[in-house]
N, C-alpha and C positions, 0 to 999 in steps of 0.2 A: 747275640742274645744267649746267654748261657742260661739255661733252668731244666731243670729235672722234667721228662717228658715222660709220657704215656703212648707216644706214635709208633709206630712198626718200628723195629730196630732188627741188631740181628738176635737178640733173643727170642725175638718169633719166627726165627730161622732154621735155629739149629737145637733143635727141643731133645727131651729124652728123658724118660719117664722115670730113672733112676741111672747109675753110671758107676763105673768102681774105680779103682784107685790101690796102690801100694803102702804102705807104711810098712819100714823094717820089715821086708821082705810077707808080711802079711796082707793077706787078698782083703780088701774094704766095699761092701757096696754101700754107697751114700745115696739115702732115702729122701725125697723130694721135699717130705715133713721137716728134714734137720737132723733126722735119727742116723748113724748109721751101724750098719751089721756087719759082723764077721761070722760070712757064712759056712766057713771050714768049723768053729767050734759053737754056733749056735748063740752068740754074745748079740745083742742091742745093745746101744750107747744114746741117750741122750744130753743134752747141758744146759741148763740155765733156766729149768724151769720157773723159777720166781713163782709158785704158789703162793696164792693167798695175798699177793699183790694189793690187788683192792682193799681186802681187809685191813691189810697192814698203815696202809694210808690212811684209812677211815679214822683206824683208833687213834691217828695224827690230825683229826678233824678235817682231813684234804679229803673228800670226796671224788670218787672214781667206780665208773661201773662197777657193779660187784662178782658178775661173771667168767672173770678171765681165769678163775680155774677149774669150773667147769669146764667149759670150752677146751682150755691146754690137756686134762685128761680126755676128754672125747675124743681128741687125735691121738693121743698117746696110748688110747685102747685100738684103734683102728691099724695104728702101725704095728702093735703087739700082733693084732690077729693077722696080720698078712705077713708074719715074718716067723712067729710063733718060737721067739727066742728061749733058750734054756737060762740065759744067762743076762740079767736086764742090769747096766751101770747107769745113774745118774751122775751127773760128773759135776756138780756143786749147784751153789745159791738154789739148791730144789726148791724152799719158799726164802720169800723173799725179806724175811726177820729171825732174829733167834727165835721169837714166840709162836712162831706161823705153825708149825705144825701140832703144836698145842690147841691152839684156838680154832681150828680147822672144823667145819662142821661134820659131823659122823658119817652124811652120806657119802662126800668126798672122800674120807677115810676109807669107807666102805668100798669105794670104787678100785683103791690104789692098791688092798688087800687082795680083792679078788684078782687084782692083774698078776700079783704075783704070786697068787697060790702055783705050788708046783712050780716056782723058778726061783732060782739064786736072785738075790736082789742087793745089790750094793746102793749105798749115798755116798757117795765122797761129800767132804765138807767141802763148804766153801767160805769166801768171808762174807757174804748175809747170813746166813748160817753155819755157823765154826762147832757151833755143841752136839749138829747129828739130829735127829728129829725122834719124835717122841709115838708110841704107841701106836707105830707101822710096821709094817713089816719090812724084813731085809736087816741089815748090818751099815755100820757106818765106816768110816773109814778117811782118813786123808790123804791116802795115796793106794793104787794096787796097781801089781804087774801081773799081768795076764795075757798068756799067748804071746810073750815076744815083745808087748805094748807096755808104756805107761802111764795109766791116766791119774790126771789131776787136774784140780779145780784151775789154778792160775799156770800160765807157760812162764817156762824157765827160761831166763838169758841164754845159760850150759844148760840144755834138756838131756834127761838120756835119752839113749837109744827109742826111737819107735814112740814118744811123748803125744800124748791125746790128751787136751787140751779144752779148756772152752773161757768161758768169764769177760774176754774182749766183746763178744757180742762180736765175730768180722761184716763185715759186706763188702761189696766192691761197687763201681759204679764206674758203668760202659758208658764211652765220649763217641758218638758219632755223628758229622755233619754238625755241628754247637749245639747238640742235645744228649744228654745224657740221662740213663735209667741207671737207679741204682736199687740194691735187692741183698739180701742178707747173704751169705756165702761159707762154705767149708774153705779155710785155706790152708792149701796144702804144698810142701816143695821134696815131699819122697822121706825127709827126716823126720818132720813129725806134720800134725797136724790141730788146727785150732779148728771146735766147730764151730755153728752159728746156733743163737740161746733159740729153745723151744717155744717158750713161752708166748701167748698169743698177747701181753703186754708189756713184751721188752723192745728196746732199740737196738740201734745198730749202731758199730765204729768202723768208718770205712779203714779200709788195708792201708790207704795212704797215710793214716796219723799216727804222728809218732809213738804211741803208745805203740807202733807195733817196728818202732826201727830194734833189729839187731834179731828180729826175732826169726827171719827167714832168708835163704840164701833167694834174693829177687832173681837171678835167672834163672832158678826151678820153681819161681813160686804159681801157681795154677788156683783162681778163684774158680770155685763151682759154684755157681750161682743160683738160687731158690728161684721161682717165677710159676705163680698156677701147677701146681703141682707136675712142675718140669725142674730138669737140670738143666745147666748150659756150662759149658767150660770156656774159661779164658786165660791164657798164658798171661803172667802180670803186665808183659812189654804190649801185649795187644789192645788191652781195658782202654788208652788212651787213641787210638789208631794213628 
């Protein structure tokens, strides 16, 4: 019987409230949310937030909750203030249409202002969004190198050096005993790294589909796995035992 389970595995095992990591010789701690910081220069990074989701749908007459970016900012304030970054990168699709952050309602705006009062704020474009966003704060961008990193929206076949990543949406999914959990994940194998999207309604591509062949040397590649506000690591040759 194979089906995605919910029973004790070992990600109720080997918990951890946050975890760090290397890329191109720089220190990473990866935040339980999906954010992760570099705490030697004070930088947050999140990816994929899809703002304005709902909306976007709406005005496509598909109906969908309308709250999911409320909600995606309320964690995205929560991780600002426990980490109290200098330097905040979005790393693409921030909403989820060219128009999303036009049509954005004020309070919303008003929220994502005040986060970055008093901090460097970048958008990297992505392709939901390629044009940058509108009457927010920060700068846009398609690509930046900072600290030794370089981030952008979509991962490169040939990445450079230190490549921060997101747009795949990764996750992984642990096989134990014909039951398997699966849970959004940072993947990472020491050259670069893809995160996993923020947003409280996007999906997940697990590491096994092809969308991600060629992208990671598999014997360094190491899923960090999201679950209840824990980490969990797993070398890529363990996820299947």
């Amino acid at each position: 019987m194979n089906r995605l389970a919910t029973a004790k595995t070992d990600l109720d095992m080997i918990p951890a409230p946050s975890c760090e990591t290397e890329i191109n010789g720089q220190r990473i701690v990866l935040d339980p949310s999906g954010a992760m910081f570099l705490p030697d220069c004070g930088l947050l990074c999140v990816s994929d937030l899809h703002l304005e989701k709902g909306a976007a749908f709406a005005r496509r007459g598909q109906l969908l909750p309308p709250w999911d970016t409320l909600a995606t900012l309320r964690i995205l304030e929560r991780v600002i203030a426990r980490h109290n970054p200098r330097t905040v990168i979005s790393l693409g699709d921030n909403f989820h249409d060219r128009t999303g952050s036009v049509h954005m309602p004020v309070e919303f705006r008003l929220m994502i202002n005040a986060m970055a009062r008093g901090r460097e704020w970048i958008w990297i474009n992505g392709n939901h969004d390629p044009d940058g966003v509108t009457d927010l704060a920060g700068i846009s961008a398609d690509t930046l190198d900072y600290a030794g990193l370089h981030f952008r929206h979509e991962p490169q076949k040939k990445p450079l050096p230190g490549e921060i990543s997101g747009h795949l949406h990764p996750s992984a999914t642990l096989w134990r005993r014909l039951r398997a959990v699966r849970r959004p994940c940072f993947a990472v194998d020491g050259a670069r790294m893809i995160m996993p999207s923020f947003g409280v309604l996007t999906g997940g591509l697990d590491i096994d589909n092809r969308a991600f062949t060629g992208l990671f040397e598999k014997s360094r590649l190491t899923a960090h796995m999201l679950s209840q506000g824990r980490i969990h690591t797993f070398a890529y040759h363990v996820l299947r035992g």
